[in-house]
N, C-alpha and C positions, 0 to 999 in steps of 0.2 A: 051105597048111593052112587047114581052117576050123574054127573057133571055136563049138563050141553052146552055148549057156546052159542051165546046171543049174539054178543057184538064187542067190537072193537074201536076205541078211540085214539084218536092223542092229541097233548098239549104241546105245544111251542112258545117256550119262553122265549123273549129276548129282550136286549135293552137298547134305546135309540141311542143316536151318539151325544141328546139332549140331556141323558140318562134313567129316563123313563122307560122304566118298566113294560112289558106288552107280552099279553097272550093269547096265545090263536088255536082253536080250538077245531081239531078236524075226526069227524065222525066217518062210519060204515067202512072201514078201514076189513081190508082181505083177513081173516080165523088165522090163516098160516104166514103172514108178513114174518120177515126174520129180523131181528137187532140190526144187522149190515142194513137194511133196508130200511129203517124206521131213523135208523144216524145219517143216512142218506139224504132221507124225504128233510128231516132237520138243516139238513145243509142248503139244500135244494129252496126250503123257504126263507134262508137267510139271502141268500142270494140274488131273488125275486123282489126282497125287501131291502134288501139292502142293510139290514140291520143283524150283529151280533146275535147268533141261537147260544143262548147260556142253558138248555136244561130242556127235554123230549122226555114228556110223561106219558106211560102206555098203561091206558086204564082196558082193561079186560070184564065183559061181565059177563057171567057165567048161571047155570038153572043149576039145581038138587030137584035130579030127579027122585 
């Protein structure tokens, strides 16, 4: 069986300094993004927001051909 790539997500957890919880969810993400790059993009939206990244979930979804 082979396998095609549809697409690419991720989550970004973080916690305000309130301690509420928050997750930001970002779609159509590049097939070939690499870990350095996806810990980056994590950083990068903490920084924006201002708030703590506690956890960058990289969901993959994948076809059987």
């Amino acid at each position: 069986m082979d396998k095609m790539w549809e697409k690419t997500s991720v989550v970004v957890q973080s916690t305000k300094e309130d301690g509420t919880a928050r997750k930001r969810s970002f779609n159509n993400i590049a097939e070939k993004a690499t870990d350095e790059q996806l810990q980056s993009f994590g950083g990068l939206v903490a920084q924006l927001t201002g708030e703590a990244t506690d956890k960058v979930t990289v969901n993959v979804t994948t076809a059987l051909a």
